[in-house]
Backbone as CSV, one residue per row, in Angstrom:
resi,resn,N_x,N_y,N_z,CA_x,CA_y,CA_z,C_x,C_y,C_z
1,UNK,0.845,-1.185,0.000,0.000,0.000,0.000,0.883,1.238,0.000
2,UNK,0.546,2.161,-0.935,1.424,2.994,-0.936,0.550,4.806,-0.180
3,UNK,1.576,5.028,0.247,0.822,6.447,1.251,0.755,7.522,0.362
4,UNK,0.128,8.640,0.544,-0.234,9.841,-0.679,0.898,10.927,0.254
5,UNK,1.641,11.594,-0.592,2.222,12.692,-0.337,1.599,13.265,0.618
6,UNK,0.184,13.890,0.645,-0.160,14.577,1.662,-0.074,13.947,3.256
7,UNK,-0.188,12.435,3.087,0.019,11.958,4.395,1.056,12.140,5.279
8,UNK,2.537,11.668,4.093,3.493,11.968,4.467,4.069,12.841,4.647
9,UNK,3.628,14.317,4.010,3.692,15.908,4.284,3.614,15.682,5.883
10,UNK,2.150,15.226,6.170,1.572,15.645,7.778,2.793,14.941,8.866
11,UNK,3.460,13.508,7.750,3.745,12.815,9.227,5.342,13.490,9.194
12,UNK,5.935,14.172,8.118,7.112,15.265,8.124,6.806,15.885,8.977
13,UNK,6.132,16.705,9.095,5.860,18.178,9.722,5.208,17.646,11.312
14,UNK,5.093,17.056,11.647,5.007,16.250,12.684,6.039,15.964,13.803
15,UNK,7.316,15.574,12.877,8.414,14.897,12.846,9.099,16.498,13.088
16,UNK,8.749,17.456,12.733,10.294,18.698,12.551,9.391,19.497,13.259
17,UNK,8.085,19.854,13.147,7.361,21.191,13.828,7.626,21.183,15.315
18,UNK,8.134,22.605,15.615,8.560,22.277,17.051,7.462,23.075,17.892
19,UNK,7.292,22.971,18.743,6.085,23.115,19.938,5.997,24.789,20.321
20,UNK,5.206,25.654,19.925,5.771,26.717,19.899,5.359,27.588,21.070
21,UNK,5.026,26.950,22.136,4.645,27.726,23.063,4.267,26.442,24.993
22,UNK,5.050,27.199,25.951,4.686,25.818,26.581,5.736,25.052,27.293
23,UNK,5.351,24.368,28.332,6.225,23.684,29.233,7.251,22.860,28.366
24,UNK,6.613,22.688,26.939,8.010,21.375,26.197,7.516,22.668,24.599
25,UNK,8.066,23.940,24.757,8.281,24.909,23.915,9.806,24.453,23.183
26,UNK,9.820,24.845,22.038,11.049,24.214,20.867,11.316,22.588,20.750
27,UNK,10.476,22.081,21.179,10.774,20.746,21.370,9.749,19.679,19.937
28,UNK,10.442,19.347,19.446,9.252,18.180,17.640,7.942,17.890,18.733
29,UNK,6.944,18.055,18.222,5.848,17.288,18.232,6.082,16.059,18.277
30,UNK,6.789,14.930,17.825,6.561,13.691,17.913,7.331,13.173,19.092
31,UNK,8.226,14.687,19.774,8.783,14.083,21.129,8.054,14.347,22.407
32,UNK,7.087,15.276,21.983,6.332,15.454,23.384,5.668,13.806,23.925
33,UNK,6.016,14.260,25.193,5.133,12.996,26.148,4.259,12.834,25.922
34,UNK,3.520,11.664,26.078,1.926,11.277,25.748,1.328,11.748,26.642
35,UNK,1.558,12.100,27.826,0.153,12.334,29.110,-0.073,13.937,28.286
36,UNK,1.177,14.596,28.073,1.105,15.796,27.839,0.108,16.336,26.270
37,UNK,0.011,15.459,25.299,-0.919,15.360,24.261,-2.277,14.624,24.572
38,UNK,-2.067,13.990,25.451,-3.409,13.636,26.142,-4.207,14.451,26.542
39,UNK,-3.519,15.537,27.434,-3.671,16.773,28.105,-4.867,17.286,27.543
40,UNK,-3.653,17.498,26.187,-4.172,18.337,25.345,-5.426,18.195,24.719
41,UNK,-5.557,16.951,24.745,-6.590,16.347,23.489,-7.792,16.383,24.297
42,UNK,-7.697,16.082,25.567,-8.666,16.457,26.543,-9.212,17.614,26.622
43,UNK,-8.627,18.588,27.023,-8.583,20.115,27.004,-9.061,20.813,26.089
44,UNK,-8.598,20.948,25.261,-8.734,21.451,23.656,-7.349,21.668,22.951
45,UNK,-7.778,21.015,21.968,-6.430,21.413,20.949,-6.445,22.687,20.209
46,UNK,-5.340,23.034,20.359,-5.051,24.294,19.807,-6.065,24.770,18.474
47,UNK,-6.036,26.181,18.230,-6.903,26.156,16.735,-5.660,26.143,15.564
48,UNK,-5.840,25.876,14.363,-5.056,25.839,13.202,-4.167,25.135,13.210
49,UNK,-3.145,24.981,12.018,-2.424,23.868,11.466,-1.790,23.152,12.928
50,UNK,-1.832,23.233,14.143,-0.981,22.851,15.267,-1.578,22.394,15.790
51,UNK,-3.125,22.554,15.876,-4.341,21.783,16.476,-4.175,20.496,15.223
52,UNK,-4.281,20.487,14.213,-4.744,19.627,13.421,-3.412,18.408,13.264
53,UNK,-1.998,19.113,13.345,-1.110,18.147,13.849,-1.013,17.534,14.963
54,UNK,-1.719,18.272,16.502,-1.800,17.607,17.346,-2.647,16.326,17.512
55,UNK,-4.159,16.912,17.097,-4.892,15.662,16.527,-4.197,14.367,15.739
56,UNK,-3.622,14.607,14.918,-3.026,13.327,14.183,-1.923,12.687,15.302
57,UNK,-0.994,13.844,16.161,-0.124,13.075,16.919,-0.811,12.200,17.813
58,UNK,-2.054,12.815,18.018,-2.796,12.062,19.635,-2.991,10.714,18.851
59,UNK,-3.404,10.277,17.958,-3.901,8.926,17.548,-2.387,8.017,17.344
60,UNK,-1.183,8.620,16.828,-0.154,8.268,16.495,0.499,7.752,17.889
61,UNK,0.413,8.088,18.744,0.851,8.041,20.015,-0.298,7.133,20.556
62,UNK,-1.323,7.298,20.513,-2.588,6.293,21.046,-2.216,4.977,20.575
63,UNK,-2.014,4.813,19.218,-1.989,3.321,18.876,-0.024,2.781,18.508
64,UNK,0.717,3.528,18.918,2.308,3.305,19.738,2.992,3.218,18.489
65,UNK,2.694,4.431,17.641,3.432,4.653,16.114,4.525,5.533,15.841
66,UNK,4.815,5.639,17.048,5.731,6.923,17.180,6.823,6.921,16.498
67,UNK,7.261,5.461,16.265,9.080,4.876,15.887,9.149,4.965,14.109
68,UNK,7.391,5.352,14.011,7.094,5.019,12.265,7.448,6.600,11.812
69,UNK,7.547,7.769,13.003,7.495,9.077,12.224,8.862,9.552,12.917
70,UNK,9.170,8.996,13.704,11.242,9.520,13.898,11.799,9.401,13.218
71,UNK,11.546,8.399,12.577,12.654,8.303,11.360,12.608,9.708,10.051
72,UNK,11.613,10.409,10.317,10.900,11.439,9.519,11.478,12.852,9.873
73,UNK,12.125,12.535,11.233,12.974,14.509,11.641,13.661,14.255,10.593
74,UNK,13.687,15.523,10.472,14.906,16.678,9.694,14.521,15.973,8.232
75,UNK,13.388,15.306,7.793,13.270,14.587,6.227,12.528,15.745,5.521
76,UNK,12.521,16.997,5.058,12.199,17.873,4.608,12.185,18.185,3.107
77,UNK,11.566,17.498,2.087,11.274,17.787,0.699,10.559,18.576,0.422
């Protein structure tokens, strides 16, 4: 099965977008702690493109996919 660019756009930017505000501020999205996106997902997720990456991280992290988008820092096309 092959993945569509746009997927792999999201799971890049995932992988490099760093946290821009916040107890784990400059830090990738795909390294924040899970309780801490839990938090979030509980709470409310942010509005715009950072809400909508958080959403995808919360499920990525829910079902223990994390090792599938590290390999993805710094992969920037």
């Amino acid at each position: 099965m092959q993945s569509s660019g746009l997927e792999k756009e999201i799971l890049v930017k995932i992988a490099n977008y760093k946290m821009p505000f916040g107890k784990y501020s400059g830090r990738a999205l795909i390294d924040l702690p899970e309780h801490y996106v839990v938090w979030f997902y509980n709470k409310g997720l942010p509005k715009g493109e950072l809400g909508e990456l958080m959403g995808w991280l919360y499920e990525i992290k829910l079902n223990g996919l994390e090792s599938l988008v590290r390999p993805l820092k710094n992969d920037i096309n």
